[in-house]
N, C-alpha and C positions, 0 to 999 in steps of 0.2 A: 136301396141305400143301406150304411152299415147302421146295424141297430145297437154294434158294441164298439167304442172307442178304447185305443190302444197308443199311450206312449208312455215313454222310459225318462225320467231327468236325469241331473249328472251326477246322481247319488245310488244308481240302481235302483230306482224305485221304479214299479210300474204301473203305472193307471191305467185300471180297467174299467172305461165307463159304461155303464147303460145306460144307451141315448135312445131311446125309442118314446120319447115324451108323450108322442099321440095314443098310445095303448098305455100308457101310465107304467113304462117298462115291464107290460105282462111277461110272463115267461112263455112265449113261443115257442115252437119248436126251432126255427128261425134264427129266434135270439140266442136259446140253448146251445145249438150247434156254434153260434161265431162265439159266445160267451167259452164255450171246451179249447174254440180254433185258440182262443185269447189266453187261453188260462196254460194250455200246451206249450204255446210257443214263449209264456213266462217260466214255465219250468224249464224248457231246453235250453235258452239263454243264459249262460255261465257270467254276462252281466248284468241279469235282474236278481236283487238278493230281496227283497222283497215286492211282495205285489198289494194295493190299495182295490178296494171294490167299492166301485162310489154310484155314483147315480147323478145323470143330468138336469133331472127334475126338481123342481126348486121344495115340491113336497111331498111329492113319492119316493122312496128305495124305490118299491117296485111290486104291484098289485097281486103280485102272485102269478100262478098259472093264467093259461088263457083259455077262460070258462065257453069263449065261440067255440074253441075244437074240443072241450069237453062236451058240449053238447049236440056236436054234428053230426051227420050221417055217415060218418067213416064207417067202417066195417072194427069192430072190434079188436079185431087180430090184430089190426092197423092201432088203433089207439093201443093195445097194450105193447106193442113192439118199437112204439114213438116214449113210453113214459120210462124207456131206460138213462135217458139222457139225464133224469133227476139223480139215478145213484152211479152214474159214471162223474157226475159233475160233484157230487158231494166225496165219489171215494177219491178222483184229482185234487182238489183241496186239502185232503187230508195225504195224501201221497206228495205234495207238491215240492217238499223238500226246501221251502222257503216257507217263510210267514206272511200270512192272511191279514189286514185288517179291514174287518166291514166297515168301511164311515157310511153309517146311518145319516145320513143329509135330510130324508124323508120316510117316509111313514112306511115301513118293514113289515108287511102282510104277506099271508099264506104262503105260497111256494117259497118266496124268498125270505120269511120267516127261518126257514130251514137253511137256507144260503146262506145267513146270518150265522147261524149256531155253527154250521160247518165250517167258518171261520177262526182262524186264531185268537183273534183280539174282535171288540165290536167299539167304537167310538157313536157314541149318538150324540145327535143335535138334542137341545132343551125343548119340548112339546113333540118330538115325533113318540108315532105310537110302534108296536108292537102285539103283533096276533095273528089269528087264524079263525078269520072269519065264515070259511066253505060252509059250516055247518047252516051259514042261514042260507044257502044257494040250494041247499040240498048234496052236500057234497064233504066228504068226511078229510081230515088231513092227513092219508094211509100215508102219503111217502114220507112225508117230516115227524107224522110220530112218535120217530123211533129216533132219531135231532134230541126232539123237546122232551122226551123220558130220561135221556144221559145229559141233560142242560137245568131243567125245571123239577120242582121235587111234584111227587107224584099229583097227589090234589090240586096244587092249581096247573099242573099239565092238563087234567083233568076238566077242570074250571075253564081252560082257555079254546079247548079244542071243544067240546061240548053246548057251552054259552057264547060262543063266537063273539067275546067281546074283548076289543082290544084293551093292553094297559100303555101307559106312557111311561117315558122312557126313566123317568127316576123311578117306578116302581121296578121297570126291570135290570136299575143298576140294582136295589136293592134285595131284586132273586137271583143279583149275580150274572143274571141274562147278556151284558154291556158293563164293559170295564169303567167309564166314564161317562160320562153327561156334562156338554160344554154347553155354552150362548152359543146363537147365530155366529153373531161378530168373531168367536173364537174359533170356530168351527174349523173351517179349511187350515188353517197356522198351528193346530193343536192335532191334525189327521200329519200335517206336514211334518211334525215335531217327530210326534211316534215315529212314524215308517223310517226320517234320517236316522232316526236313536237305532233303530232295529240295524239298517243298512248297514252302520258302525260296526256290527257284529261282524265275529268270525263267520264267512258261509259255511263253512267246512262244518263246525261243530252246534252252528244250527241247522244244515241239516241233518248230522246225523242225529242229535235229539230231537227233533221235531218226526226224523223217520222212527226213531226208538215211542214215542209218545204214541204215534199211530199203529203201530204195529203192537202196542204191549194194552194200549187203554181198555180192553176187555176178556184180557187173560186174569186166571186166577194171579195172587198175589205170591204165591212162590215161582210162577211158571215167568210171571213178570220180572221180579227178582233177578234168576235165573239170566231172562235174555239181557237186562239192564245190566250186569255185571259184565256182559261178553260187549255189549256198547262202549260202556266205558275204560273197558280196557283196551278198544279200540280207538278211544280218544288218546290213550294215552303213547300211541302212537306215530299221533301227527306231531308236525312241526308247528302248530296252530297254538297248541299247547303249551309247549313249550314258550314260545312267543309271546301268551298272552299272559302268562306269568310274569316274565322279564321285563315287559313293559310297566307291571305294576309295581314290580320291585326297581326300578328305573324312574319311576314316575313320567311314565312320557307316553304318546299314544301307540298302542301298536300297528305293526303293521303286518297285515294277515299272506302268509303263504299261500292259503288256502291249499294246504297238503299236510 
């Protein structure tokens, strides 16, 4: 059975679910692979202008890895040639040429701790938590690490990977971790709100700054510079541009080329 749900409404939004509720949507190898199938085939789609990543579980995002095959008898070569799937799945998100929103529904642990940060926007429900627990398994958090060092300031990056205790989600709107913190009851209509808002956008020129965004966020700041000046003179190219100007000075909605 599929362990990731996939549909499109009539606003180009697309919902990627993780539906594997009986492993509290571990990260599998499984799940990894349909979750890349999922994420692939919303970036090849020229009618997804954004993508949602949510969770079926009424109180997990999603527990993280899956500690059975960390602790199996595979042969090692095997486990280390399976754990690439965590930074092909984080650099497609950041390559995806569209916008990410995490809606946090349930409780955002370890592996997908880092799924979260590797998104564009985070939406959390009121009471879900936030962490990385491995350390009390005996199990350090190498792959998101390096997520929670460019997301969290150093010390409680420190605090959270070390002490494996989670925070809840107003503490991590206020490390900036999640953009917002809604009620239950608002929850879904406030994920729904964003993603139309976004949809609304020009795709053209959110992807090209969303492509400038990842491609510059850990260059020096001249070398940044630099490349953001040849972006935006590439904006200044399109018909998008122009377009989106004219409608403000029009007062009326535009309507995107997408060229």
């Amino acid at each position: 059975m599929s362990q990731v749900r996939y549909e499109v409404d009539d606003h180009g939004v697309a919902y990627v679910t993780l539906d594997a509720p009986e492993t509290r949507n571990a990260l599998s190898d499984a799940l990894l692979d349909e979750l890349l199938g999922a994420l692939t085939g919303a970036r090849d789609d020229a009618g997804v202008r954004v993508v949602v990543l949510g969770s079926s579980h009424e109180r997990i995002f999603s527990a993280g890895g899956d500690l059975k095959a960390f602790a199996s008898d595979a042969p090692t070569i095997e486990k280390y040639a399976g754990l690439d799937r965590f930074p092909r799945l984080y650099g497609l998100i950041g390559g995806l040429g569209k916008p990410v929103i995490c809606a946090a529904g349930g409780d955002v642990l370890a592996g997908s701790f880092g799924l979260a940060l590797a998104c564009d926007l985070v939406i959390a429900k009121e009471g879900v938590r936030f962490g990385c627990p491995e350390i009390n398994v005996g199990v350090f958090p190498f792959m998101i690490s390096a997520l929670i060092y460019r997301n969290v300031p150093r010390m409680r990056a420190n605090q959270l990977m070390m002490l494996g205790e989670p925070i809840d989600a107003a503490e991590a709107e206020r490390l900036d971790i999640v953009n917002v913190v809604v009620p239950a009851d608002e929850f879904d209509a406030t994920v729904r709100d964003w993603a139309h808002r976004l949809a609304a956008k020009s795709p053209l020129l959110m992807r090209l700054g969303k492509d400038a965004i990842n491609a510059t966020r850990d260059m020096s700041l001249d070398a940044a510079l630099t490349a953001l000046q040849s972006q935006l003179a590439l904006a200044f190219t399109t018909e998008d541009i122009r377009e989106g100007v004219a409608a403000f000075r029009e007062k009326r909605a535009p309507l995107w080329k997408m060229r």
